[in-house]
C-alpha positions in Angstrom: -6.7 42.3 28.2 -3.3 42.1 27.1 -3.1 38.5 28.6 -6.1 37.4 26.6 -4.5 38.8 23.7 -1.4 37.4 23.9 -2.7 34.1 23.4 -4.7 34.7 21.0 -1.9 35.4 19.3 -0.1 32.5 20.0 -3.2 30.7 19.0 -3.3 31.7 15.7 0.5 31.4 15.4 -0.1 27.8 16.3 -3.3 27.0 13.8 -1.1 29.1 10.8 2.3 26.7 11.9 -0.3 23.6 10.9 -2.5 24.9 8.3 -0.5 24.1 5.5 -1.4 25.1 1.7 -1.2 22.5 -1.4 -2.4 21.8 -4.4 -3.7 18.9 -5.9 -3.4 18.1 -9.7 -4.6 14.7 -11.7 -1.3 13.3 -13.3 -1.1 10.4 -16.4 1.9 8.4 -17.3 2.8 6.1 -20.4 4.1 3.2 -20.2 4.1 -0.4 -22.1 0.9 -1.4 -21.4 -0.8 2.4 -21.9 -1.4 5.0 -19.1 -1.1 4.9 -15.7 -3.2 7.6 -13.5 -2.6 9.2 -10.0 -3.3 12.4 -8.1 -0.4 14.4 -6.8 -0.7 16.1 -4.0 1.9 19.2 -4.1 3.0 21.4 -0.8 6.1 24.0 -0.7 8.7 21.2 0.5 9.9 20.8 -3.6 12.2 17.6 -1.9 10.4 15.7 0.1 7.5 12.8 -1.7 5.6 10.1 -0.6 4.7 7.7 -3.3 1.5 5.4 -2.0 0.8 2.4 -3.3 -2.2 0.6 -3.0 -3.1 -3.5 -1.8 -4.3 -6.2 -3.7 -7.6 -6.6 -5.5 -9.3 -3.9 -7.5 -8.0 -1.4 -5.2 -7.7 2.2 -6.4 -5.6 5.4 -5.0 -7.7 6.6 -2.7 -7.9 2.6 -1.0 -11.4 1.8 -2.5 -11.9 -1.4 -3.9 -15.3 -2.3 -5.9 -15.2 -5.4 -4.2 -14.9 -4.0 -0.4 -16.3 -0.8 -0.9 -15.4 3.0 -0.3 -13.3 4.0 3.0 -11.3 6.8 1.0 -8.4 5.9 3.3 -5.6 6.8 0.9 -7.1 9.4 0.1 -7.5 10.9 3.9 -3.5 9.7 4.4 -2.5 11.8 1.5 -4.6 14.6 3.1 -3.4 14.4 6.1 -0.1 13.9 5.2 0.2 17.6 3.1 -1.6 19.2 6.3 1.5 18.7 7.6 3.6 20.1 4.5 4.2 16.8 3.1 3.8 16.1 -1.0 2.1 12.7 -2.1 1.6 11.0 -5.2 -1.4 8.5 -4.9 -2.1 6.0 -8.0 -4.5 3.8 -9.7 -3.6 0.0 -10.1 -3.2 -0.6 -13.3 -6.6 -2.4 -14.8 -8.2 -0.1 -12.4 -10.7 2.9 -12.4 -9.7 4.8 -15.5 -6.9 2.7 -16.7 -7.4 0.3 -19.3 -9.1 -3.0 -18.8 -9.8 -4.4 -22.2 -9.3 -8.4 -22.2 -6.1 -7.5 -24.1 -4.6 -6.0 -21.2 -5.7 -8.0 -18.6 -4.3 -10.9 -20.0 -0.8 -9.5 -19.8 -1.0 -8.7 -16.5 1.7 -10.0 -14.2 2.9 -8.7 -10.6 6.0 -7.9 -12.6 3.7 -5.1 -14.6 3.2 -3.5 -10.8 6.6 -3.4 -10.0 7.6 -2.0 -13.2 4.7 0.8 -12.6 5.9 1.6 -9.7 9.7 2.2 -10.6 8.4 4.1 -13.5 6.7 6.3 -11.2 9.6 7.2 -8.9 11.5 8.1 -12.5 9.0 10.3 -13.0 8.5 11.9 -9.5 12.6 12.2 -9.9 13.1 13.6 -13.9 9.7 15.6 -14.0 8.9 16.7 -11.0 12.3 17.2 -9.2 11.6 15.2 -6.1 15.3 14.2 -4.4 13.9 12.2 -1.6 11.7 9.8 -2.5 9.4 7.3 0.1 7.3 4.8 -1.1 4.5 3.5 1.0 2.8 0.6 0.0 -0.6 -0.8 1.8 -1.1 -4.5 1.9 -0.1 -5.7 -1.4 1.4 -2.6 -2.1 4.1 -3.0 0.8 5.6 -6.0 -1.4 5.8 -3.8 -4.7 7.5 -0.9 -2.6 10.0 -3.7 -1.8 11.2 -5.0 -5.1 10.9 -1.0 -6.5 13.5 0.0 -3.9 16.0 -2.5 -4.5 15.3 -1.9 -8.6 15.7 2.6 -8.2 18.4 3.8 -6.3 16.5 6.8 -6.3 14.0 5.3 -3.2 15.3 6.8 -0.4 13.1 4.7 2.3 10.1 2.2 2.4 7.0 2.4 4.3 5.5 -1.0 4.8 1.7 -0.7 5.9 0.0 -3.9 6.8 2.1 -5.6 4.7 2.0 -9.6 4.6 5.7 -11.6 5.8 4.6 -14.3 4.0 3.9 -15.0 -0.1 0.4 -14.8 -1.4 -0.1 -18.5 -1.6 1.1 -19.1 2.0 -1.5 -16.0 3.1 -4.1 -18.0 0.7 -3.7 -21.4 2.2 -3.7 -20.1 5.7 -7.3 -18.4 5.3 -8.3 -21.6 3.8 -6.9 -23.7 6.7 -9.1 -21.1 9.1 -12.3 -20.7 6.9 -12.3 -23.6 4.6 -10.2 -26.2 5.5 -11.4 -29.0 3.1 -10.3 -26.4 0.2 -6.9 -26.5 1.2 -5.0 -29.2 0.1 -7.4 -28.5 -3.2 -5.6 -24.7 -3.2 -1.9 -26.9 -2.5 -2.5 -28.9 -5.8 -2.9 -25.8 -7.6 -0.4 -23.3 -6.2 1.9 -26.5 -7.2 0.8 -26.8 -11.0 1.3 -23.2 -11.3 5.2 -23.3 -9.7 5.4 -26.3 -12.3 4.4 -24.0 -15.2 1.4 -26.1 -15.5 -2.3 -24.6 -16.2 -4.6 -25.1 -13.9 -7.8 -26.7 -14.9 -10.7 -28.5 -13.3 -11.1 -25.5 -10.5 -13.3 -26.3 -7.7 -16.4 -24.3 -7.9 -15.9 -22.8 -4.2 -12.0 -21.7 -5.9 -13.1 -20.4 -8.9 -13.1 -16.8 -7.9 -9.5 -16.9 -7.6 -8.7 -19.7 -9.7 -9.5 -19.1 -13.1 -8.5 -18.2 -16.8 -8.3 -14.3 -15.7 -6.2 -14.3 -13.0 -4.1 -17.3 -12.9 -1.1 -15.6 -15.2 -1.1 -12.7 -12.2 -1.5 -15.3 -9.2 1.1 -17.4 -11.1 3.6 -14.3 -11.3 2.7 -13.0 -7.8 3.3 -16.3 -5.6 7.2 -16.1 -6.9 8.1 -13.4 -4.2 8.1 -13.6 -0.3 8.4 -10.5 1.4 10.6 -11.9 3.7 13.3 -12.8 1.4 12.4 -9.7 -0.7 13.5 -7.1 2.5 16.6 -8.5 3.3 18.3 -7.0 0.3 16.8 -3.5 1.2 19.1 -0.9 2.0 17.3 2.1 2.5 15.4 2.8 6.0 12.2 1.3 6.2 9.2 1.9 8.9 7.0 -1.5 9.3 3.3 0.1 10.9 0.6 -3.0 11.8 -2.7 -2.4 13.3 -3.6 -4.8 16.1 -6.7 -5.2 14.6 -6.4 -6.0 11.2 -8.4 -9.0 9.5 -6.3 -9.4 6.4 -2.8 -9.3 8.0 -1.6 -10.3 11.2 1.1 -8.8 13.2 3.1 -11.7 12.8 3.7 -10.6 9.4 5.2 -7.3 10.5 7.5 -9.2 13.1 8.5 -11.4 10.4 9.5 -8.3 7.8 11.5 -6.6 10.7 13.2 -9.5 11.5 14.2 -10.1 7.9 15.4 -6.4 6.9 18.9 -7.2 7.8 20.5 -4.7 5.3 18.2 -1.6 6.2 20.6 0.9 7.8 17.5 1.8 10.2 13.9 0.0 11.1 11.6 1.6 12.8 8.6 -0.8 13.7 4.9 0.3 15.0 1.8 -1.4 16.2 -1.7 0.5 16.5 -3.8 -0.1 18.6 -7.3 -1.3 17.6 -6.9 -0.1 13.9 -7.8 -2.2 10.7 -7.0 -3.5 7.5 -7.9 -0.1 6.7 -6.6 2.1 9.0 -9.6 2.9 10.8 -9.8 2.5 14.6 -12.6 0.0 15.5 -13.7 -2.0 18.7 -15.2 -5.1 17.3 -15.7 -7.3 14.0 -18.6 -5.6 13.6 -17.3 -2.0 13.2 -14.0 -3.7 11.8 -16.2 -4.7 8.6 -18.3 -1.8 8.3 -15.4 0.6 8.1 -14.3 -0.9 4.6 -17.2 1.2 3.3 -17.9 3.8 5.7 -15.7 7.0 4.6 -17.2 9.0 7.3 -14.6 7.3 9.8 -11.2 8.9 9.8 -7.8 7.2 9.6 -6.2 6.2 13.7 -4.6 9.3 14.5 -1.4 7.5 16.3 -0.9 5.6 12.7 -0.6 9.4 11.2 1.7 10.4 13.9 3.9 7.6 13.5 3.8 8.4 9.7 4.1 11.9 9.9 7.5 12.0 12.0 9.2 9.3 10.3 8.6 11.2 7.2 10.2 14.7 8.0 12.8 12.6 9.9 14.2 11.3 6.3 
């Protein structure tokens, strides 16, 4: 009897040591071009927060997109992450969910309006909330805002790069092209080359017009400037670079090619998981690969949290 109650005991000691308490509160900030909307996720480590930022397209902070669908796996990290004590702050892209997208906005939008969100984030997560270590973990798109933010704030403390692209976006563009579409490339080349010229693009190929067009050539214009690669060597904080082995978006090239370029990082830590996604789901073929983008039923690969989670309370 005494035996069975003994571990009981340690049991319950165990499940109480894990079963951490937060809260969870909806938080606005103002900035030039109006508000900018995330949920913080608050445990009792006051020092300690993780800042996520999400990837490209109309992406929001829980990683749905109304183009790819709802996976909610943001939202799960964020989760996961305060199970184990650890406070988050996930937010909106500008121009998405409740932020404003009048045409008057969207037309100022530049990858420069990203970056500046970001850094004004981390002054807010530092002045109001009191936050002393601050990580920023961007996803896809996200990993090359966390990048620029942390050379711009000396108050990033370390970087979290999560299936991040090596290369710029016109170099990732013209490489699907070459693999799907191969007679749109050179089409894509004369473009990407007007815009570097300051030149409009006009006459857009009907099969390019989805990412060519009035709306979103200022933003692809301003986004094709930076490269990853170069952006990460003037990083001096730690950084952890996670890929998943089976992501469609990003290959693990791209994660070789940011560690080998983060030559001023006083530490890099690099991880590949096995058989996750794009999204950070474990899958075992295309098919499952593409239906997780809108399945939330399917939790985020454990091994990617435990990587995650120990880096973290190793800062």
């Amino acid at each position: 009897m005494l035996k069975k109650f003994l571990l009981l005991t340690a049991f319950i000691i165990q499940i109480s040591a894990f079963a951490q308490s937060w809260e969870e509160f909806q938080l606005s900030h103002e900035a030039d071009l109006g508000k900018t909307y995330g949920t913080h996720i608050k445990t009792a480590d006051k020092n300690t927060v993780v800042l996520i930022i999400p990837g490209s397209g109309p992406t929001d902070r829980n990683g749905n997109s109304t183009i790819a669908g709802e996976n909610n796996s943001l939202k799960y990290l964020a989760e996961d992450l305060a199970k184990q004590g650890i406070s988050s702050l996930r937010i909106d892209k500008r121009g998405v969910n409740i932020s404003d997208q009048s045409p008057e906005i969207a037309n100022k939008m530049t990858f420069e309006v990203f970056i500046m969100d970001a850094i004004n984030w981390v002054n807010y997560l530092k002045k109001e909330k009191g936050y002393k270590n601050i990580l920023l973990l961007g996803h896809s798109q996200g990993s090359l805002v966390s990048l620029i933010a942390a050379k711009a704030s000396k108050d990033v403390k370390g970087i979290i790069s999560v299936a991040g692209s090596g290369k710029s976006a016109d170099e990732l563009i013209l490489r699907q092209l070459e693999l799907n579409a191969p007679k749109l490339r050179n089409i894509a080349v004369r473009y990407f080359n007007q815009m570097k010229n300051g030149e409009k693009v006009t006459d857009i190929h009907p099969m390019l017009a989805s990412l060519f067009n009035e709306k979103t050539n200022n933003f692809l214009a301003s986004w094709i400037i930076f490269n990853p690669s170069d952006e990460i060597q003037a990083v001096k904080v730690p950084i952890l670079i996670i890929q998943g082995s089976s992501d469609l978006q990003v290959s693990i090239e791209n994660a070789e090619q940011l560690r080998a370029n983060a030559m001023l990082s006083p530490n890099v830590q690099f991880a590949v998981i096995s058989h996750m996604n794009h999204v950070l789901k474990l899958v075992e073929n295309e098919e499952e690969n593409l239906k997780s983008y809108k399945d939330p039923s399917v939790p985020i690969a454990p091994e990617f949290m435990d990587v995650l989670i120990k880096w973290v309370k190793n800062q």
